[in-house]
Backbone as JSON, one array per atom type, in Angstrom:
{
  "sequence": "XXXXXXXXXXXXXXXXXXXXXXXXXXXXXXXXXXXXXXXXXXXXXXXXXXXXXXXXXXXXXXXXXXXXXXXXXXXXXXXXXXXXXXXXXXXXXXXXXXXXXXXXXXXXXXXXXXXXXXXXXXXXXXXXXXXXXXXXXXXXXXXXXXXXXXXXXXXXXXXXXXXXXXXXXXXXXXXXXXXXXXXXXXXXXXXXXXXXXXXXXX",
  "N": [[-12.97, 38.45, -0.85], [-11.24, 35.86, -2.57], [-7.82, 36.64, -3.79], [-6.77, 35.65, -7.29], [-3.98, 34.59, -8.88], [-1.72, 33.63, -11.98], [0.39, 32.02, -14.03], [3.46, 31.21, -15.89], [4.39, 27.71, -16.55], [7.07, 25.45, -16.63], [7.1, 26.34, -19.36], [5.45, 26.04, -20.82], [2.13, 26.27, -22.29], [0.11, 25.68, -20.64], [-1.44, 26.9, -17.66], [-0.26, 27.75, -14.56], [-2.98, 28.11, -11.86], [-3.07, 30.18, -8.84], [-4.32, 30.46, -5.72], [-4.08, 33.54, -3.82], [-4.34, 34.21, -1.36], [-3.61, 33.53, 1.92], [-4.76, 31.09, 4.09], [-5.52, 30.6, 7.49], [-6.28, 27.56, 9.0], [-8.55, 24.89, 8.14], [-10.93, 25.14, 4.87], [-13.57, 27.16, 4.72], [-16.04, 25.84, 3.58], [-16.01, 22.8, 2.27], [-17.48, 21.3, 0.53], [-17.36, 19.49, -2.53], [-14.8, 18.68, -1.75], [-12.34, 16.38, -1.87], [-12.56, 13.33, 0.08], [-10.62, 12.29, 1.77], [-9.04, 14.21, 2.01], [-10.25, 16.23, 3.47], [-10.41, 14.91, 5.54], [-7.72, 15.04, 6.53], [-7.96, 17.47, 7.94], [-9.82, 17.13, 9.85], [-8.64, 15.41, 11.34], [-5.84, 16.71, 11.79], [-6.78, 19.3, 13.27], [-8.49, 17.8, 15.02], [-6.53, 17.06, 17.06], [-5.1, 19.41, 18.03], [-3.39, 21.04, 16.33], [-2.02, 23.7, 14.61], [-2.35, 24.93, 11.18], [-1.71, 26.75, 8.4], [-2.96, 27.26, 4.79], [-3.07, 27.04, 1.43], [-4.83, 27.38, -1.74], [-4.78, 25.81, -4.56], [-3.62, 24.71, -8.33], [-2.62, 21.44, -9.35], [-0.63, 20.92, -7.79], [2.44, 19.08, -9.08], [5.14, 18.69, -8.95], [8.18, 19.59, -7.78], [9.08, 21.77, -8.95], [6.58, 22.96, -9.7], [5.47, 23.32, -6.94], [7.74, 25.27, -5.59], [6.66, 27.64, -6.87], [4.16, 27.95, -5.06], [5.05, 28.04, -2.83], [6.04, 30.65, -2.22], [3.54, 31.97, -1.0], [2.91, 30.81, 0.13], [4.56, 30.55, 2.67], [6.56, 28.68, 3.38], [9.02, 26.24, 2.76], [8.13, 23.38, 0.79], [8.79, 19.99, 1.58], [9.99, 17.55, -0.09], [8.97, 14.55, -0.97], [9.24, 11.06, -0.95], [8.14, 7.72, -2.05], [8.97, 5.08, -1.34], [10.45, 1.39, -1.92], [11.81, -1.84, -1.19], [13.29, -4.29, -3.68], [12.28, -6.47, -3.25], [9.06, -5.53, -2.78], [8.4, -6.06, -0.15], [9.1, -4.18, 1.88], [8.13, -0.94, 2.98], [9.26, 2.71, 2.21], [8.79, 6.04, 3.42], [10.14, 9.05, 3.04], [11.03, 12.05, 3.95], [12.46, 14.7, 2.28], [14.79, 18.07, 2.01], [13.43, 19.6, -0.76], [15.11, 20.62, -2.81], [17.69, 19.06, -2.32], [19.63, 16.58, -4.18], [18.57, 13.79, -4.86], [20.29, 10.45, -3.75], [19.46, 7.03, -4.08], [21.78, 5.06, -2.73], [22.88, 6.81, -0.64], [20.96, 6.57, 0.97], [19.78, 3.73, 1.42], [22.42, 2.88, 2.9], [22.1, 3.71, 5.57], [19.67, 2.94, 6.51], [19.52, 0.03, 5.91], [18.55, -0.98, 4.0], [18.63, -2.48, 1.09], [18.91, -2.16, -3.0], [17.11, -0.31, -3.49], [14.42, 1.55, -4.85], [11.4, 3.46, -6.67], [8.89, 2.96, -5.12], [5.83, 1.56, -6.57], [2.65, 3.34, -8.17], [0.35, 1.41, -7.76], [0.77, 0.58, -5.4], [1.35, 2.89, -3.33], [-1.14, 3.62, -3.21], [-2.44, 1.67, -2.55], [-1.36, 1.63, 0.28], [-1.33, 3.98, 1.55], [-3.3, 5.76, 0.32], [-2.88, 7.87, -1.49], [-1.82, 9.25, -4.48], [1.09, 9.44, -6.98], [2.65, 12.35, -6.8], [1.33, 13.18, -4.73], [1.72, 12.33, -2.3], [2.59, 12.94, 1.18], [3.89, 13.59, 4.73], [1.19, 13.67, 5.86], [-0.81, 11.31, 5.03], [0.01, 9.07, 6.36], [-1.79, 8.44, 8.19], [-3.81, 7.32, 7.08], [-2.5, 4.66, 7.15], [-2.94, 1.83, 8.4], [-1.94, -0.16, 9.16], [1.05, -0.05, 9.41], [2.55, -0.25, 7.42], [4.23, 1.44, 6.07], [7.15, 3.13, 6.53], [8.44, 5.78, 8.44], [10.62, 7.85, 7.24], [12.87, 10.89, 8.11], [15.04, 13.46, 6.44], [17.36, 14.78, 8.57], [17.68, 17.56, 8.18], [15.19, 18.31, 7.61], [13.38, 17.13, 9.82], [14.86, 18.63, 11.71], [14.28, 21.01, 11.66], [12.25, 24.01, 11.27], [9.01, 25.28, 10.49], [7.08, 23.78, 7.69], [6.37, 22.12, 4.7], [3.84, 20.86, 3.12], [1.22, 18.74, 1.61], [-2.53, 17.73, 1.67], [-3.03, 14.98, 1.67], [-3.93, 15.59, -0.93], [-2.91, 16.67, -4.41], [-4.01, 19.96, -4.57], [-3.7, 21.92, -2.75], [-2.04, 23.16, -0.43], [-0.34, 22.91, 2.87], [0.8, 24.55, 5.44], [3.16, 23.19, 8.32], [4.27, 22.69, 11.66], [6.93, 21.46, 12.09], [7.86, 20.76, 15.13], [5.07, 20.12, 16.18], [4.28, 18.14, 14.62], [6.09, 16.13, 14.86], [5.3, 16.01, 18.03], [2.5, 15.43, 18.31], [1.32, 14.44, 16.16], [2.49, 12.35, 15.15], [3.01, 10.64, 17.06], [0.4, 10.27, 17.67], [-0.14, 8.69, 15.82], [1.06, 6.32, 16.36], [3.83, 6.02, 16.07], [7.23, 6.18, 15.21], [9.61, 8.02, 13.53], [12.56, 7.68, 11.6], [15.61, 8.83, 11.6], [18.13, 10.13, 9.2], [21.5, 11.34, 7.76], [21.43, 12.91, 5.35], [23.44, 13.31, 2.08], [24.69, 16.49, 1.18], [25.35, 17.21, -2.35], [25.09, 19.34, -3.99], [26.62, 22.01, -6.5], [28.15, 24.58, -5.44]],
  "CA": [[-12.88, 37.55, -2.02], [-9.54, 35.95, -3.08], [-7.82, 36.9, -5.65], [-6.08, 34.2, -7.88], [-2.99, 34.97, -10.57], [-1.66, 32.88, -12.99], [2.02, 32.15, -14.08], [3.62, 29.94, -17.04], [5.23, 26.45, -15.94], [8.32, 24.79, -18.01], [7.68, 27.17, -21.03], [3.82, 25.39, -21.38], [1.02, 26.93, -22.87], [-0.92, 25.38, -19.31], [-1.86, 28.13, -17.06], [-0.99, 27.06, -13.17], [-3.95, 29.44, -10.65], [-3.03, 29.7, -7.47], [-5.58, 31.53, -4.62], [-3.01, 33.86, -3.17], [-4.6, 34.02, 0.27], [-2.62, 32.56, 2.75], [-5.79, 30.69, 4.76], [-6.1, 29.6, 8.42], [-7.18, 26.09, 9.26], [-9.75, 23.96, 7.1], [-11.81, 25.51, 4.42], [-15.15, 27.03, 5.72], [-16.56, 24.93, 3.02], [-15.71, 21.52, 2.19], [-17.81, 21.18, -0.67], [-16.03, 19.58, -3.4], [-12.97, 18.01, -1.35], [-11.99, 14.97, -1.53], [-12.86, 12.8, 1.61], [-9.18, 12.11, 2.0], [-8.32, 15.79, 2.45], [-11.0, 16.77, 4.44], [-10.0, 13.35, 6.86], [-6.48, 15.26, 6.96], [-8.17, 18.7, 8.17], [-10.73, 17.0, 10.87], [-7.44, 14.95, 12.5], [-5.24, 17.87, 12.73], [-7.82, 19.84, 14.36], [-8.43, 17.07, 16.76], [-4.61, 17.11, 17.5], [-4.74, 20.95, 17.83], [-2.3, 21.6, 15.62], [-1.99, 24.57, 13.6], [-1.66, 25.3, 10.08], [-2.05, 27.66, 7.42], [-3.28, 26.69, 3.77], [-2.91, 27.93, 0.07], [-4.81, 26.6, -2.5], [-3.91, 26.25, -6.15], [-4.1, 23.91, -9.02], [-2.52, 20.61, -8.81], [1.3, 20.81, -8.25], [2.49, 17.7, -8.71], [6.33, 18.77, -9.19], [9.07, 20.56, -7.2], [9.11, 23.0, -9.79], [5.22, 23.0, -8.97], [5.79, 23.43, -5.54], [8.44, 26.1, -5.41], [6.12, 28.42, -7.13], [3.35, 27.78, -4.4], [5.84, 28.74, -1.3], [6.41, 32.24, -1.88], [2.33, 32.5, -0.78], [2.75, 29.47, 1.93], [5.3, 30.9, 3.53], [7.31, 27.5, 3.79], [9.26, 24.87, 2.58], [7.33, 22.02, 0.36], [9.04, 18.84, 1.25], [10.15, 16.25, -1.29], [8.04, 12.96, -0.03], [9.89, 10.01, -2.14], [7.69, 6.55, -1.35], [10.31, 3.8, -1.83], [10.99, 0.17, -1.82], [12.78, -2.42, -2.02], [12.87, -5.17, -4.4], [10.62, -7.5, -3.06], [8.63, -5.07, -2.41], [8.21, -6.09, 1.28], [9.64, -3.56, 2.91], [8.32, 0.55, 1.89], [9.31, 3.96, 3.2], [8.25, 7.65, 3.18], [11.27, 9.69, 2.98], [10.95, 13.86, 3.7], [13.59, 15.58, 2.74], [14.64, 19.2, 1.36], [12.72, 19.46, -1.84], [16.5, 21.07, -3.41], [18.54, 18.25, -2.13], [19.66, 15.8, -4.74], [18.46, 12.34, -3.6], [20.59, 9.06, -4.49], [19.39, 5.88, -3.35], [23.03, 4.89, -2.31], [23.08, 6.9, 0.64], [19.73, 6.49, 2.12], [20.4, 2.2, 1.5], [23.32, 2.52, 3.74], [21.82, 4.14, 6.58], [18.42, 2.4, 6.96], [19.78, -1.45, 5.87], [18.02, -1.64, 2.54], [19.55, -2.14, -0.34], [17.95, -2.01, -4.14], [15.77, 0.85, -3.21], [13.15, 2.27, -5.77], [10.55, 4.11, -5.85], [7.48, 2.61, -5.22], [4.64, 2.03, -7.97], [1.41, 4.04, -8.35], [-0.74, 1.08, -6.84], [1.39, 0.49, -3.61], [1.63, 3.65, -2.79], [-2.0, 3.96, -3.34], [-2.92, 0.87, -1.19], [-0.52, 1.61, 1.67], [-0.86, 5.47, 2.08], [-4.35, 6.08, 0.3], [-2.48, 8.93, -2.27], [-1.32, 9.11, -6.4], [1.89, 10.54, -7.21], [2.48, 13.42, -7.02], [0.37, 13.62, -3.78], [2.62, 12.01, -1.09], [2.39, 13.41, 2.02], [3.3, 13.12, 6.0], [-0.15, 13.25, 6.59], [-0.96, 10.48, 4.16], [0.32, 8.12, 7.3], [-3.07, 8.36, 9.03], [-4.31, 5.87, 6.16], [-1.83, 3.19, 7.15], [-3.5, 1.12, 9.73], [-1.23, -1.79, 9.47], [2.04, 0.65, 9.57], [3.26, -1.2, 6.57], [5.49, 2.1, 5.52], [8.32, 3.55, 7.75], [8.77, 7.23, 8.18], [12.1, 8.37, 7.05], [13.18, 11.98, 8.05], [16.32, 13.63, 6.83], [17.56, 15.52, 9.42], [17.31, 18.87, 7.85], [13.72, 18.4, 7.79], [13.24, 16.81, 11.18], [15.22, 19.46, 13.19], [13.69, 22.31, 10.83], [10.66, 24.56, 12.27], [7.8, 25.0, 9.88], [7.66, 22.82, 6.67], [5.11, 22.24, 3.88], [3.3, 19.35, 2.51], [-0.1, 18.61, 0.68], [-3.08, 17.57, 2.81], [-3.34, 14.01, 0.7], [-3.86, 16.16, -2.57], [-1.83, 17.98, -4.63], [-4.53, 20.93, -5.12], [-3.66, 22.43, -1.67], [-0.51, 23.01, 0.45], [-0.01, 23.11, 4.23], [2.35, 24.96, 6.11], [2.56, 22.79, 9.76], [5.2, 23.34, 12.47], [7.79, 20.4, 12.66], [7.94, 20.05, 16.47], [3.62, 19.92, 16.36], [3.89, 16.71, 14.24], [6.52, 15.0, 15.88], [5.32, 15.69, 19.35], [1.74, 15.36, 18.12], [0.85, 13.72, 14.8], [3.6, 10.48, 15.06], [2.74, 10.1, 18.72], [-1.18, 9.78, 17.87], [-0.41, 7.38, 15.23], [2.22, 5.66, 17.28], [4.96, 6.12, 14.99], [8.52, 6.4, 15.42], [10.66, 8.33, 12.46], [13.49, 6.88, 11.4], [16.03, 10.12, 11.54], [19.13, 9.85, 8.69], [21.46, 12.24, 7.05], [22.1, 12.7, 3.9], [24.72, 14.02, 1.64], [24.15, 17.2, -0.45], [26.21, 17.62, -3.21], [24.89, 20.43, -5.24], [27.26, 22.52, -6.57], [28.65, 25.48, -5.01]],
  "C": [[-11.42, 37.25, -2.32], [-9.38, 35.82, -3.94], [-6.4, 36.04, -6.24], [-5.28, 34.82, -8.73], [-2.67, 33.45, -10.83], [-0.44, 33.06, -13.21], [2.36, 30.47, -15.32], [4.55, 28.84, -16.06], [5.84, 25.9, -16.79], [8.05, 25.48, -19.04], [6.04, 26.35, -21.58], [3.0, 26.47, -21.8], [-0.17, 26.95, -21.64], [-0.75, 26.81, -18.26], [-1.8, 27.34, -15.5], [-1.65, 28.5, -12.41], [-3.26, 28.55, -9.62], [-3.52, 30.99, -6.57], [-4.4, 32.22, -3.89], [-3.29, 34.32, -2.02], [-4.05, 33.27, 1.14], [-4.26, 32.28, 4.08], [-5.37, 30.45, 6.18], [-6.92, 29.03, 9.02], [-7.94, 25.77, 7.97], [-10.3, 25.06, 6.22], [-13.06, 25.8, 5.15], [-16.17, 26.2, 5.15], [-15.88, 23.66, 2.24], [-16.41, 20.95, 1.1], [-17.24, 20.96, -1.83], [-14.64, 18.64, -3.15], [-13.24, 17.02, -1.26], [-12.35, 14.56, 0.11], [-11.39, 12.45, 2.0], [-8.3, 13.5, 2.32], [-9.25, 16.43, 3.35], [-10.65, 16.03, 5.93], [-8.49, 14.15, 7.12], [-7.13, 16.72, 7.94], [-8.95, 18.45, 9.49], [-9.54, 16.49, 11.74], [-6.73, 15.69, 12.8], [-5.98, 18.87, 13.33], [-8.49, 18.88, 15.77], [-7.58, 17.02, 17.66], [-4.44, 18.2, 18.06], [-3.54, 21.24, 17.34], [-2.85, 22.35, 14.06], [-1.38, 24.49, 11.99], [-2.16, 26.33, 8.97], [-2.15, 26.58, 6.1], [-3.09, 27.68, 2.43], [-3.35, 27.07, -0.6], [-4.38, 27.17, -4.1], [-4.42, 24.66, -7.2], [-2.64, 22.84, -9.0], [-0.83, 20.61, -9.24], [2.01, 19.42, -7.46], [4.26, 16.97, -8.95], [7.09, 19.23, -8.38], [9.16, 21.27, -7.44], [7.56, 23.39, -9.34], [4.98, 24.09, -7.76], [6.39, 24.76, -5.23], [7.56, 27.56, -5.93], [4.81, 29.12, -5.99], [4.01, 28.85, -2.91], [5.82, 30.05, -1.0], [5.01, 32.53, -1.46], [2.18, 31.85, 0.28], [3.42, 30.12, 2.7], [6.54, 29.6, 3.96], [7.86, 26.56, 2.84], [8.52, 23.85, 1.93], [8.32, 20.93, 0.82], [9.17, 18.35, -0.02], [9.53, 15.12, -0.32], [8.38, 12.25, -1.17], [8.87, 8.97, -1.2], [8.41, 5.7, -1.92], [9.98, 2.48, -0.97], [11.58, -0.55, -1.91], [12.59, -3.54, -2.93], [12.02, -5.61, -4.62], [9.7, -6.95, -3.1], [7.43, -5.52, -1.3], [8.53, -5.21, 2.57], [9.39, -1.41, 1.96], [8.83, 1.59, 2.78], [8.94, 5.35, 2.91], [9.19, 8.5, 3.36], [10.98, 11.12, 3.18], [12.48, 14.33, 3.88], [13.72, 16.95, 1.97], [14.64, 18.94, -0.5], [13.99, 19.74, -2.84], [17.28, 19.75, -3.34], [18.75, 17.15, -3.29], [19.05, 14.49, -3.62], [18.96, 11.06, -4.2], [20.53, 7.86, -3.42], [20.21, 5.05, -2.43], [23.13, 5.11, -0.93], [22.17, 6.56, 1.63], [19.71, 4.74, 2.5], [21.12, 1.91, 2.55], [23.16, 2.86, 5.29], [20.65, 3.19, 7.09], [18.61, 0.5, 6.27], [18.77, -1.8, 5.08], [18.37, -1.36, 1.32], [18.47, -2.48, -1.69], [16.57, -0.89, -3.79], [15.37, 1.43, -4.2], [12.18, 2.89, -5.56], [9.1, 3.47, -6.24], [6.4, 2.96, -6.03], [3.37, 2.35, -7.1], [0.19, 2.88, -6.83], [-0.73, 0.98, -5.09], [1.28, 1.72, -3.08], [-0.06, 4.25, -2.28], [-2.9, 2.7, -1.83], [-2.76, 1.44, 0.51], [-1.4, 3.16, 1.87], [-2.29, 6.26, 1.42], [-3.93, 7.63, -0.53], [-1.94, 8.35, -3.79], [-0.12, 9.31, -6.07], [1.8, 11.7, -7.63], [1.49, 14.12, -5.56], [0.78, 13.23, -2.31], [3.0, 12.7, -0.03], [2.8, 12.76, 3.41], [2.48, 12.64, 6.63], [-1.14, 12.02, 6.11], [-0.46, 8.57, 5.17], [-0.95, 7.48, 7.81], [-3.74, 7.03, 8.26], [-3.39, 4.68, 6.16], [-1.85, 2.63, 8.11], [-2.44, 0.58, 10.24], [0.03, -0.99, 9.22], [3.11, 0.06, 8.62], [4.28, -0.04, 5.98], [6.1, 2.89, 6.44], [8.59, 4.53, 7.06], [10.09, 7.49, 7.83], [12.41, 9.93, 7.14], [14.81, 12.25, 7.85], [16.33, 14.82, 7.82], [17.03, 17.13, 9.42], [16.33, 19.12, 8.05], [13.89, 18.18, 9.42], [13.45, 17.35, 12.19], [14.89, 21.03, 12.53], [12.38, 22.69, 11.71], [9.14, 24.63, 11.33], [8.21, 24.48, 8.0], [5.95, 22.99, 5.9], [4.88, 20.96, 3.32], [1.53, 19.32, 1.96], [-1.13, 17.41, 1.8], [-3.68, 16.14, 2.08], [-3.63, 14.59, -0.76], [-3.32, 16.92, -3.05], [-2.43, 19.75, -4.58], [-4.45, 22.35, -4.05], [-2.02, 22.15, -0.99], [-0.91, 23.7, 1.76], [0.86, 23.32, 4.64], [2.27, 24.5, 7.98], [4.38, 22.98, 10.33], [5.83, 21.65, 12.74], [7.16, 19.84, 13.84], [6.7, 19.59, 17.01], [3.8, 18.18, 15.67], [4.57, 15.82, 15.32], [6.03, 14.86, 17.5], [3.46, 14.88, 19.73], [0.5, 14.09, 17.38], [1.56, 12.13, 15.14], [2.93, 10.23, 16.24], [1.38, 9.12, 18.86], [-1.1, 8.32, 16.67], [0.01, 5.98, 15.36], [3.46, 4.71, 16.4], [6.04, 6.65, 15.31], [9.73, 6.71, 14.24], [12.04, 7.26, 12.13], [14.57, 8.62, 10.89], [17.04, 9.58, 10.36], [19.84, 11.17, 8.34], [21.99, 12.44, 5.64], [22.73, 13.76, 2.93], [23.7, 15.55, 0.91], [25.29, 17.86, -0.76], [25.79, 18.09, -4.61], [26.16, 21.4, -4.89], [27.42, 23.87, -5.8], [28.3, 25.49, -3.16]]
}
């Protein structure tokens, strides 16, 4: 049976659970899940690629997130979905969930300038997720390849990493070099590598 604790968030009165079993692969039951998270659990098992799971209640923050890891064993990602102006042109950004991120630098590398971050419905069209739910694996739902991967480096040449399987209520711990050699390949997707500054103190 697993056994769940409890922990305060920002100084709230809200209670986040999180199952402190560190799972591998899919749920044995599926009952309940979203069809959008279960669709992430049947494709990486077609892929054979491994991952471990932790569930929990819906962390939909960095602060969120960081609480989750010490049971994942990994890394959450930051997943920014951005655009630009027109909004003709979007991207999926992973980078270390710590890292400040200013639009400035990532503009100058990838030749788009006015970058934002993409609203609720776009992100929802394109990529088939909310905020707060943005994901790698959240690609698989973009037929028409209308948003461009963005890895910063750190991530990209990093070994196991974490991300949400289209919902926040769950976290996946998957192995870098499995997606890229794996996951992008099958969707026939090509990253876009950059690097970017970090200027936190000390």
């Amino acid at each position: 049976m697993a056994c769940r604790c409890a922990f305060f968030l920002f100084g709230k009165e809200d209670l986040m659970y999180i199952d402190t079993t560190l799972y591998t692969g899919r749920p044995a039951d599926c009952t309940g899940r979203l069809e959008k998270e279960v669709a992430c659990y049947d494709l990486l098992d077609a892929l054979g690629i491994s991952y471990q799971r932790v569930d929990h209640d819906a962390a939909d923050t960095i602060t969120a997130c960081e609480e989750v890891e010490g049971y994942l064993g990994a890394k959450i990602c930051k997943n920014l979905v951005l655009c630009n102006r027109q909004k003709t042109d979007f991207y999926l950004l992973l980078m270390d969930g710590e890292k400040p991120f200013h639009t400035k630098d990532l503009s100058k590398q990838i030749g788009s300038s006015r970058l934002s971050f993409a609203p609720p419905e776009e992100m929802e069209k394109y990529l088939g997720v909310t905020p707060g739910s943005a994901t790698i694996l959240a690609l698989m739902n973009d037929k028409e390849h209308k948003v461009r991967l963005v890895l910063d480096r750190s991530v990209a040449d990093g070994d196991v990493f974490g991300c949400h399987p289209c919902i926040n209520t769950s976290s996946l711990a998957l192995s870098m070099k499995e997606i890229r050699s794996k996951f992008l390949p099958h969707l026939g997707i090509e990253a876009m590598i950059v690097d970017l500054p970090d200027d936190r103190e000390g």
